[in-house]
N, CA, C and O of each residue as an XYZ file, in Angstrom:
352
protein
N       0.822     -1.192      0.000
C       0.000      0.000      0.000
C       0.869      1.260      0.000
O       0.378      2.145     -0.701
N       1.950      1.567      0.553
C       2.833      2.297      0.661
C       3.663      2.596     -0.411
O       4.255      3.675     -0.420
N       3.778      1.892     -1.209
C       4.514      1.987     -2.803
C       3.220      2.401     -3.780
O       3.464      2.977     -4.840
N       2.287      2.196     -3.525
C       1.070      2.871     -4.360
C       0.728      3.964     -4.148
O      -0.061      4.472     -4.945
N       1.230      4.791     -2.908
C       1.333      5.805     -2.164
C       2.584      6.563     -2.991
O       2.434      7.677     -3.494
N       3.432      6.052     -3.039
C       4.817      6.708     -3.211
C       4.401      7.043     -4.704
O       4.459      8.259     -4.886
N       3.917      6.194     -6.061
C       3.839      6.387     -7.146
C       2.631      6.992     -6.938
O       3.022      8.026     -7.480
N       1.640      7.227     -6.668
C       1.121      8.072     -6.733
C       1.515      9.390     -6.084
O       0.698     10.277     -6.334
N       2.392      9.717     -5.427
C       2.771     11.557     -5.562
C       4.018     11.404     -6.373
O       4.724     12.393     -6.175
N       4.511     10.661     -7.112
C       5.324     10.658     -7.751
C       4.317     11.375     -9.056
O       4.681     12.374     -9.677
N       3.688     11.027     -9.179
C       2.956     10.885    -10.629
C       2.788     12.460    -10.584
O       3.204     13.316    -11.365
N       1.829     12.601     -9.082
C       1.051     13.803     -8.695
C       2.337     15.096     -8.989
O       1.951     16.178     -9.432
N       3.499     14.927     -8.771
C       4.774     15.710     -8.902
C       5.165     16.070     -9.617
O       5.525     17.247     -9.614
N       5.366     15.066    -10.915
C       5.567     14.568    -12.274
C       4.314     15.660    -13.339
O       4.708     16.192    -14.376
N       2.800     15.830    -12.822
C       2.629     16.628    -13.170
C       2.343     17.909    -12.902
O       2.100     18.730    -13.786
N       2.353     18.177    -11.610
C       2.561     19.434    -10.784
C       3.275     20.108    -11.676
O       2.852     21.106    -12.259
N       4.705     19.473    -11.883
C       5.514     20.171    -12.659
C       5.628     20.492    -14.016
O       6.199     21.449    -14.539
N       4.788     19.236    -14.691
C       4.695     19.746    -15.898
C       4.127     20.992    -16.394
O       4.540     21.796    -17.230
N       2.535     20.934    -15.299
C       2.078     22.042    -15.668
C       2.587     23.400    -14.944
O       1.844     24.282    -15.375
N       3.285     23.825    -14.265
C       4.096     24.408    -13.786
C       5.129     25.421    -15.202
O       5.217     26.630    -15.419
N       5.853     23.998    -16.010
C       7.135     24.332    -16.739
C       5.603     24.879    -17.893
O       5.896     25.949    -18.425
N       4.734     24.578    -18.155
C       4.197     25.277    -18.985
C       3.913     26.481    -19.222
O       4.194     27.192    -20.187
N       2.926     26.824    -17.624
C       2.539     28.276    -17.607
C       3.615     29.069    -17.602
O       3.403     30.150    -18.153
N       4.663     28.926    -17.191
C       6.211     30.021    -16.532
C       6.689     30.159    -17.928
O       7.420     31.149    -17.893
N       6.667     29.653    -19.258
C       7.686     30.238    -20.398
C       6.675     30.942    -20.676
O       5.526     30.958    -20.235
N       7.368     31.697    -21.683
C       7.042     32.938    -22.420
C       6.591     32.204    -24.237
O       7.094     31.775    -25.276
N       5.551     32.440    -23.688
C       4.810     31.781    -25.253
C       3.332     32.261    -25.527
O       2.618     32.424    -24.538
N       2.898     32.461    -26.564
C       1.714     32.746    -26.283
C       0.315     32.178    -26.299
O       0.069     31.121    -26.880
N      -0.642     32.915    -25.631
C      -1.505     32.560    -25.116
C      -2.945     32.952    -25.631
O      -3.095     33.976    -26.297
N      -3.837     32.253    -25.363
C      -5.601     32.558    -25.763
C      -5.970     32.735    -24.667
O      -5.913     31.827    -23.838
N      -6.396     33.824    -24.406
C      -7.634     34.728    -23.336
C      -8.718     35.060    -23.825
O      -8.606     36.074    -24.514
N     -10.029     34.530    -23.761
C     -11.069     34.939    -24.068
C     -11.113     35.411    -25.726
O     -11.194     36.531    -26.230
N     -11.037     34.282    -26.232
C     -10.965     34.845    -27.651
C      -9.309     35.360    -28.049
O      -8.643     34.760    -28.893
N      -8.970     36.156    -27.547
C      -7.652     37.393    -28.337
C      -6.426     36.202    -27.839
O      -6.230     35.597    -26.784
N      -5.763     36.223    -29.137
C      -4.157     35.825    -29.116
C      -3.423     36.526    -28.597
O      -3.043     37.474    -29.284
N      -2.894     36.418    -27.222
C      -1.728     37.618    -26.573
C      -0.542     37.443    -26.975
O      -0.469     36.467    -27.722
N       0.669     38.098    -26.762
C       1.455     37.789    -26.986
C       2.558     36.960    -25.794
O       1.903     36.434    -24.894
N       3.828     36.800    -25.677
C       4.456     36.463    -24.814
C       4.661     37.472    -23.860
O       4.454     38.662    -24.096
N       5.147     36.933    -22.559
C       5.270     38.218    -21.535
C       6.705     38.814    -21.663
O       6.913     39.885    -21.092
N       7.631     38.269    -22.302
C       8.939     38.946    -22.909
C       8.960     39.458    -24.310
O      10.071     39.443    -24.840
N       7.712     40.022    -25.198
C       7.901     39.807    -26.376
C       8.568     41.428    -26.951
O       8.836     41.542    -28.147
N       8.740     42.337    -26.213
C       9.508     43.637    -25.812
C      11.147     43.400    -25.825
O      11.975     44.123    -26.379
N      11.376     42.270    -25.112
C      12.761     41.503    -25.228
C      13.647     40.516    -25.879
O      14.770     40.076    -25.630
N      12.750     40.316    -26.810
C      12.729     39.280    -27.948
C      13.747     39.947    -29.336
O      13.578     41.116    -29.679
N      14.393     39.390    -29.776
C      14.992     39.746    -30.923
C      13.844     39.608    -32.110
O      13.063     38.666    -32.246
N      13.927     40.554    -32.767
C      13.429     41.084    -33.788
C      14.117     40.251    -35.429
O      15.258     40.603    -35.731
N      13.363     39.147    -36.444
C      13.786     38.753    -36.931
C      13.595     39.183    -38.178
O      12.424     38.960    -38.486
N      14.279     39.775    -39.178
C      13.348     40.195    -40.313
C      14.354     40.183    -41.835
O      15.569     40.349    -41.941
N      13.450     39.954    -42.764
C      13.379     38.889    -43.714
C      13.124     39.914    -45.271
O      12.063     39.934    -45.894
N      14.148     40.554    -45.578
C      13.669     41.386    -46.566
C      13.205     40.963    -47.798
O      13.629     39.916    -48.287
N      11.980     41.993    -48.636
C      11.139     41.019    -49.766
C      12.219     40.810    -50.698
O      13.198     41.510    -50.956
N      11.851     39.754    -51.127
C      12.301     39.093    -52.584
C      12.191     39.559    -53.252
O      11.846     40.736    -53.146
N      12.506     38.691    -54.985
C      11.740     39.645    -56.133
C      10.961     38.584    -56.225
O      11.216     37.438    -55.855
N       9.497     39.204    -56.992
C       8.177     38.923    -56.992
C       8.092     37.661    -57.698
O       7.311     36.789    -57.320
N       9.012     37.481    -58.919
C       8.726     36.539    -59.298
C      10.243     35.430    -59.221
O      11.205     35.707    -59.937
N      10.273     34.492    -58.503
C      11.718     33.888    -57.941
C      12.466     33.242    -59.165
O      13.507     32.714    -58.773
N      12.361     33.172    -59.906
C      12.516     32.457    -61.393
C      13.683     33.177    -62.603
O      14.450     32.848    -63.508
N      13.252     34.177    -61.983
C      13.606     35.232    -63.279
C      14.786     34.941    -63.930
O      14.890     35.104    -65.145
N      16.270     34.259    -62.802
C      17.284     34.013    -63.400
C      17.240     32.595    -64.348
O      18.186     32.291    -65.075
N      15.979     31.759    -64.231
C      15.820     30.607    -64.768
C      15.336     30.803    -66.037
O      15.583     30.011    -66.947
N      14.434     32.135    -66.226
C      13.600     31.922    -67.386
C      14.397     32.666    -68.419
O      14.293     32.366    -69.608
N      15.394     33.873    -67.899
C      16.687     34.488    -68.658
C      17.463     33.748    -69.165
O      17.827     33.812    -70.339
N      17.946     32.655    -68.052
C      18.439     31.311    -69.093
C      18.256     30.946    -70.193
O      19.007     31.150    -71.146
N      16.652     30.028    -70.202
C      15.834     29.623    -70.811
C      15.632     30.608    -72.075
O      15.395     30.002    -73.120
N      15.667     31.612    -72.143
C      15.472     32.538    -73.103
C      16.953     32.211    -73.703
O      16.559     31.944    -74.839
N      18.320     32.040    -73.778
C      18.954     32.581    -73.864
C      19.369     31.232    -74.346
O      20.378     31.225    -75.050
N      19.012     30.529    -74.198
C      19.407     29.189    -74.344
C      18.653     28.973    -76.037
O      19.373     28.683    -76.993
N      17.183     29.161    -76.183
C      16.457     29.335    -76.909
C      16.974     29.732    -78.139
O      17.172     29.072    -79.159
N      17.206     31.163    -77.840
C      18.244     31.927    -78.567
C      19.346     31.322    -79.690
O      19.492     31.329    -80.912
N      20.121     30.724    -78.335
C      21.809     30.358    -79.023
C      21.044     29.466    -80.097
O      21.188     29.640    -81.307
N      20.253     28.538    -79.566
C      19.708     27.232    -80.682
C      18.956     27.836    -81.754
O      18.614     27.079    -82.662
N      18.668     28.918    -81.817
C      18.232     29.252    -83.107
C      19.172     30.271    -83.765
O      18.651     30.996    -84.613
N      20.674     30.464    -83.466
C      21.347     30.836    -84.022
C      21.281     32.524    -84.172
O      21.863     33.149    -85.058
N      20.634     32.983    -83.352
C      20.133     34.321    -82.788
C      21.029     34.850    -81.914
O      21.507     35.645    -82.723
N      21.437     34.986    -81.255
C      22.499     35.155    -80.133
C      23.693     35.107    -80.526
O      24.262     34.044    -80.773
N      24.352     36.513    -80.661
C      25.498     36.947    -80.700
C      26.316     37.307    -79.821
O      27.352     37.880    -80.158
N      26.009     37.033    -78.417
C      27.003     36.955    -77.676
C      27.878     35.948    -77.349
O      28.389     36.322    -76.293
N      28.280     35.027    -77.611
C      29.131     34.115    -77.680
C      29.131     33.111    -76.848
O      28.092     32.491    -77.071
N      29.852     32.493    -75.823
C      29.167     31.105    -75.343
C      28.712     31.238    -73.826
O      29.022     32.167    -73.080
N      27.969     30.211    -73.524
C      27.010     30.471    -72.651
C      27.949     30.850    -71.325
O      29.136     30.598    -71.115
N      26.815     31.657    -70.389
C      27.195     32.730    -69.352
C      27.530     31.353    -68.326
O      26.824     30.359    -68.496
N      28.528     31.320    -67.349
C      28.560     30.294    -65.892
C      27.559     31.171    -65.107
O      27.380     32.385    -65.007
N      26.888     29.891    -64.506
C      26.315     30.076    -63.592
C      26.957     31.103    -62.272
O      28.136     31.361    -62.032
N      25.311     31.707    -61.316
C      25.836     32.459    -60.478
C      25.576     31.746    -59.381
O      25.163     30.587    -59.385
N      25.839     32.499    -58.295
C      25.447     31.416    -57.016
C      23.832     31.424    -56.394
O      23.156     32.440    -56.234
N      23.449     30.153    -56.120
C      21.669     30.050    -56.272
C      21.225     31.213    -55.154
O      21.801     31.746    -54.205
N      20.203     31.303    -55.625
C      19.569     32.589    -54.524
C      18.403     31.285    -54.137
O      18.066     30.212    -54.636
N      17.985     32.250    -52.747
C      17.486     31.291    -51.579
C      15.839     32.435    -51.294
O      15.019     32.132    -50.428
């Protein structure tokens, strides 16, 4: 009876704490409807991601054009351009 005792506040501990390590980080939360934010989100690094160009391709389809080109004997610039380094 005493070991059924013990695992049970073991358990009881086990999640005391879980829910414990939950509420205490900084993450956010639903209150009545509204998405809050974190309670450090003032202290948070700021991550930001400048726009692209609109259409991501462009160096593929310049290729493709150019390629087009040479094979129809159109293209007077002479032999094909090396590649640049891939954009992300």
């Amino acid at each position: 009876m005493a070991i059924h005792k013990l695992f049970e506040s073991k358990r009881f501990a086990l999640v005391g704490c879980a829910l414990l390590g939950m509420t205490a980080v900084g993450c956010q939360t639903t209150v009545g409807g509204q998405t809050l934010p974190s309670a450090y989100y003032l202290n948070d690094d700021v991550q930001y991601f400048p726009m692209g160009p609109e259409f991501r391709l462009s160096r593929q389809v310049e290729a493709l054009e150019a390629y087009k080109l040479r094979q129809q004997g159109l293209d007077q610039s002479g032999p094909a351009p090396t590649p640049g380094p891939p954009v992300n």
